[in-house]
C-alpha positions as a Markdown table, in Angstrom:
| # | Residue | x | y | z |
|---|---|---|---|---|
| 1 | Unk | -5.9 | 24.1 | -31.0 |
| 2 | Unk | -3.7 | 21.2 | -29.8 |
| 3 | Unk | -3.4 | 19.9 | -26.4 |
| 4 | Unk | -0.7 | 21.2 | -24.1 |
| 5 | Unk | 1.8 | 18.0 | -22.8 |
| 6 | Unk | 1.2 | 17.0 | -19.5 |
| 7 | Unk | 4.1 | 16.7 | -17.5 |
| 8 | Unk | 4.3 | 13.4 | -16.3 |
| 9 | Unk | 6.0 | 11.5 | -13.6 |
| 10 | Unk | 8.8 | 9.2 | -15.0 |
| 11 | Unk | 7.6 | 5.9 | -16.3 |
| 12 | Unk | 8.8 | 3.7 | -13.3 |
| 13 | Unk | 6.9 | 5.7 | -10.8 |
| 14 | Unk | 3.9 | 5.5 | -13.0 |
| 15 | Unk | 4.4 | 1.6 | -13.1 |
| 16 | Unk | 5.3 | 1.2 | -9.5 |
| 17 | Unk | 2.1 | 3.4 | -8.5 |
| 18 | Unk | 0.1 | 1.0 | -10.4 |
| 19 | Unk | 1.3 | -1.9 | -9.3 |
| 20 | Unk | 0.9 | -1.1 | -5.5 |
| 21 | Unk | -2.5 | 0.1 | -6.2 |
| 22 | Unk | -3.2 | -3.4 | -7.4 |
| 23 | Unk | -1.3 | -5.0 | -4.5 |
| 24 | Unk | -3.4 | -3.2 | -2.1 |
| 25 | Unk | -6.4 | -4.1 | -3.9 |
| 26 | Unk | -5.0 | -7.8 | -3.3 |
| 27 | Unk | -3.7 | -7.5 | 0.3 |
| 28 | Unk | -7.2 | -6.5 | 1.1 |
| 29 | Unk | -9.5 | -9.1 | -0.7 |
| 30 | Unk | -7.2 | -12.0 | 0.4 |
| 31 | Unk | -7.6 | -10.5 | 4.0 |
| 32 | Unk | -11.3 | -10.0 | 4.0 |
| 33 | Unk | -12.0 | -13.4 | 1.7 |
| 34 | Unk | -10.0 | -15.5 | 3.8 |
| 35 | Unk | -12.7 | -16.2 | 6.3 |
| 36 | Unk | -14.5 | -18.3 | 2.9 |
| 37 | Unk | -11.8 | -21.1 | 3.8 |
| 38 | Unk | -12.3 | -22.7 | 7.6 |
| 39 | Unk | -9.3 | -22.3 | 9.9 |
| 40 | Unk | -6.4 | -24.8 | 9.3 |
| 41 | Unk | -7.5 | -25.6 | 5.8 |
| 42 | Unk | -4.9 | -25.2 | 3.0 |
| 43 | Unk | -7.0 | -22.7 | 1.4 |
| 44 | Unk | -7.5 | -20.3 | 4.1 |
| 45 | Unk | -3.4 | -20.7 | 4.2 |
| 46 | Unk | -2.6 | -19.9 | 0.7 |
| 47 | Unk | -5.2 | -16.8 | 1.2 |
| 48 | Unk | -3.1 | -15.7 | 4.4 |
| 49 | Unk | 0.7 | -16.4 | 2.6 |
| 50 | Unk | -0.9 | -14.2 | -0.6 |
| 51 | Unk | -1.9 | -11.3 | 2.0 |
| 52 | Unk | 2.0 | -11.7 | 3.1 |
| 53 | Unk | 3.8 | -11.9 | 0.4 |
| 54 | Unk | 1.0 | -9.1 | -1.3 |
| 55 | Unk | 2.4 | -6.8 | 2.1 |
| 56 | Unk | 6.1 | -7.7 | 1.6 |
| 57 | Unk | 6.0 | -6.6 | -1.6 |
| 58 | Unk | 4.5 | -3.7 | -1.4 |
| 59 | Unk | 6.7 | -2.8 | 1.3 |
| 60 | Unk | 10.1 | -3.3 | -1.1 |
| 61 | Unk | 8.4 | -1.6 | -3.8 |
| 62 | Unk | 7.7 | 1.6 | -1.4 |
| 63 | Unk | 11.5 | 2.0 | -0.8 |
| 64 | Unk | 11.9 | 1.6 | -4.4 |
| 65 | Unk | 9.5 | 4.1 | -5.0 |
| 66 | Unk | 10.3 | 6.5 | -2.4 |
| 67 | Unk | 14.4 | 5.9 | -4.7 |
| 68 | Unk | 12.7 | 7.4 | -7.7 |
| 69 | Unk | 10.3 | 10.1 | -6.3 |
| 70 | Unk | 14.0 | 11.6 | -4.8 |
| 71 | Unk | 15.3 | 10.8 | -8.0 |
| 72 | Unk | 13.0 | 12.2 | -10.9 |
| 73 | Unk | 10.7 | 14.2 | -8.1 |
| 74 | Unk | 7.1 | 15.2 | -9.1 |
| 75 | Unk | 6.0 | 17.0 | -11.7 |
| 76 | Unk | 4.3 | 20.3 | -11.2 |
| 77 | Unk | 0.4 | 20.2 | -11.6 |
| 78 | Unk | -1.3 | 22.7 | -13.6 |
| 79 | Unk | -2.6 | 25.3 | -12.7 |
| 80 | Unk | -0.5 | 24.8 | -9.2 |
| 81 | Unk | -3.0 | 24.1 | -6.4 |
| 82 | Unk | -3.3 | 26.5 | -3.1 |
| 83 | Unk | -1.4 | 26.6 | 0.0 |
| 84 | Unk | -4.1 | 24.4 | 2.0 |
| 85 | Unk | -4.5 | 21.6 | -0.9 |
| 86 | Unk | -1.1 | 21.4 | -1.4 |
| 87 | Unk | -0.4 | 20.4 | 2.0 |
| 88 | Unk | -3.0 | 18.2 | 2.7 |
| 89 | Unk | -1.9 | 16.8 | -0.8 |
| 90 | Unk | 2.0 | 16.5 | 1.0 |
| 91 | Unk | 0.0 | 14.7 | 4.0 |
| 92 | Unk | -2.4 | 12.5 | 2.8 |
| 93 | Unk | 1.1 | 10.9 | 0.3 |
| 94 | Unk | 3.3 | 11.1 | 3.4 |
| 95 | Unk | 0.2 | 9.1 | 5.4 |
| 96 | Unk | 0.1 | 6.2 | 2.4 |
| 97 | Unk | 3.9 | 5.7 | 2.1 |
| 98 | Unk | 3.9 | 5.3 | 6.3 |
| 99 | Unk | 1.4 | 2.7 | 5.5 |
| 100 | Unk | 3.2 | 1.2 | 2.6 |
| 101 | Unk | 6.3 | 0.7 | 5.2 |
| 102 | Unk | 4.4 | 0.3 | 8.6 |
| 103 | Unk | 1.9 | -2.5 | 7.5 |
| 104 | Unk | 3.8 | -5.1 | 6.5 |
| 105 | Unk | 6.5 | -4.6 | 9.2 |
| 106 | Unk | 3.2 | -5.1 | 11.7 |
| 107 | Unk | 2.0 | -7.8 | 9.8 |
| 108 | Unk | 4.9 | -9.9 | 10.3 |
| 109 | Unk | 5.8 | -9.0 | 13.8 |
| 110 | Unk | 2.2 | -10.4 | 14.5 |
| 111 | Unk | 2.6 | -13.5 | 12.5 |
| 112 | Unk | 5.8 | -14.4 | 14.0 |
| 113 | Unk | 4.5 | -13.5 | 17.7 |
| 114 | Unk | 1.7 | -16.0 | 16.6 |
| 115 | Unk | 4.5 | -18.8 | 16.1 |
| 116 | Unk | 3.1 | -18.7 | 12.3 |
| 117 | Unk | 5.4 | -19.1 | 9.6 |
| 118 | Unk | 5.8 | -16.8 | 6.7 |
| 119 | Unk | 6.9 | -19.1 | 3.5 |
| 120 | Unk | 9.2 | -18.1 | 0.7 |
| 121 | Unk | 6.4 | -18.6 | -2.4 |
| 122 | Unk | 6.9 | -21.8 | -4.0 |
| 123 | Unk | 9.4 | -23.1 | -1.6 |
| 124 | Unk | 9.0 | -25.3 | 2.0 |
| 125 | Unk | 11.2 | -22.5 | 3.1 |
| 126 | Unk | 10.1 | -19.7 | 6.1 |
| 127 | Unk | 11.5 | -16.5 | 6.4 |
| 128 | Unk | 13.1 | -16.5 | 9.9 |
| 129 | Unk | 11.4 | -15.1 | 12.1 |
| 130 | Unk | 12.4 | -12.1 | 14.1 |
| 131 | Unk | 10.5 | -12.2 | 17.4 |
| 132 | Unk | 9.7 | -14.7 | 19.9 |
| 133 | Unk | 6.1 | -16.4 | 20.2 |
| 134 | Unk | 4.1 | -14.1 | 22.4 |
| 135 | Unk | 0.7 | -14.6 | 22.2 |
| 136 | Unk | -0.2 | -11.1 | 24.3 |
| 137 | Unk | 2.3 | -9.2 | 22.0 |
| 138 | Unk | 0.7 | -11.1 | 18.8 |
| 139 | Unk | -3.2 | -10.1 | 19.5 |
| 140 | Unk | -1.7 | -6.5 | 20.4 |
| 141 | Unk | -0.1 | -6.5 | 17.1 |
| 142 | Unk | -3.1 | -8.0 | 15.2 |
| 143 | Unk | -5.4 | -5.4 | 16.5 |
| 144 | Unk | -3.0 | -2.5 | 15.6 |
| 145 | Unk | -2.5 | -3.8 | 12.0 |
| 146 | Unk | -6.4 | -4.2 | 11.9 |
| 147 | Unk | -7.3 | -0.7 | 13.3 |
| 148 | Unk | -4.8 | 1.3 | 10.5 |
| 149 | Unk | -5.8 | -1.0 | 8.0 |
| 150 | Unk | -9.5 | -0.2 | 8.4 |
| 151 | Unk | -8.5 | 3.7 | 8.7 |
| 152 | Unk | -6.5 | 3.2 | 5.4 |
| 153 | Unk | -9.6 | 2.1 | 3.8 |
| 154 | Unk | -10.6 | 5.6 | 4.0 |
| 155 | Unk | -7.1 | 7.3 | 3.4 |
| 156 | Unk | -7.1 | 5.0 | 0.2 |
| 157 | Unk | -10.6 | 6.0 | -1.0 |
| 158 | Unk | -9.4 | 10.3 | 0.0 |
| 159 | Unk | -6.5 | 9.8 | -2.9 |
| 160 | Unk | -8.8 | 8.0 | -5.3 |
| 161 | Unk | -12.1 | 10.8 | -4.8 |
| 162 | Unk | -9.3 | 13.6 | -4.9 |
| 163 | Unk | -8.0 | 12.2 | -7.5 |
| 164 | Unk | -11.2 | 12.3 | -9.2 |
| 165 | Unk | -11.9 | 15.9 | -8.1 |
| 166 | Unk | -8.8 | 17.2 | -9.8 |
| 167 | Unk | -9.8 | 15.1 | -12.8 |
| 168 | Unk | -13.2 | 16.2 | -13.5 |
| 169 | Unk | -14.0 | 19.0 | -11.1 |
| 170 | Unk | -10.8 | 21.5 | -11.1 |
| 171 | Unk | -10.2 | 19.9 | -14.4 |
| 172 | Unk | -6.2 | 20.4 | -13.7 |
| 173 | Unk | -3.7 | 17.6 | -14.9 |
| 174 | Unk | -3.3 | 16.1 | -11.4 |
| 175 | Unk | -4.3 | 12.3 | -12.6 |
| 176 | Unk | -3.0 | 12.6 | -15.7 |
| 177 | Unk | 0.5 | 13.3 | -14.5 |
| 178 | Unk | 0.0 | 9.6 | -13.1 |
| 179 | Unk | -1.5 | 8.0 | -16.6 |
């Protein structure tokens, strides 16, 4: 018996899924290894500009993204799941593309509230910044971007282990559509 084909979302989706997952991967170890590097040392800097740059462009690629999933849409997943998955499927994406857009507009408004600078890689150039130093507004800021990025942990990990569940317990195409 052969194998039925998997319907499969369009190649760029696939890559751009991918390479957010491994962005997000990076925001987060350069944000929780930074505290190996003391404050003010050049290391501790490059981890910080890396967690940045790692937001910004995961925030560009989300627009991109967002482009080709109202482009090529989704394909269906077989056999189609029930009412109550399906939407918590709709909410659990809608949650991680808010936080794909949300995060790294936080993460700047906080830097640039700090009076830090966030460099253009490879260049003594900043990206202007938008907001006026305010160090009240900046700890707000910081404290927000730390409390949804901690809850994300979780959101995150939801997508992977239901990922997995469709995988090898409902045994439908869910992840594969993804491959």
């Amino acid at each position: 018996m052969l194998n039925p084909i998997v319907a499969r979302y369009s190649r760029i989706q696939r890559h751009l899924h991918w390479w957010m997952a491994l962005l997000v991967v990076l925001a987060y170890v350069l944000i929780e290894q930074r505290g190996l590097f003391p404050r003010g040392s050049g290391g501790r800097f490059a981890m910080m500009q890396g967690h940045f740059w790692a937001g910004i462009t995961i925030f560009l690629l989300a627009w991109w993204r967002i482009a080709s999933r109202l482009r090529h849409g989704a394909p269906p997943i077989t056999p189609p799941l029930d009412t109550i998955s399906a939407l918590l499927s709709k909410l659990t994406h809608l949650a991680l593309y808010a936080f794909f857009i949300v995060m790294p507009l936080l993460g700047m408004a906080t830097a640039w509230s700090d009076g830090k600078a966030v460099m253009i890689p490879f260049t003594g150039i900043a990206l202007p910044a938008l907001l006026p130093e305010n160090e009240a507004l900046a700890h707000q800021l910081e404290d927000l971007h730390g409390s949804i990025g901690e809850a994300f942990y979780w959101v995150i990990g939801l997508h992977v282990l239901a990922a997995l569940y469709h995988h090898w317990v409902r045994r439908d195409d869910t992840l594969k559509r993804m491959l």
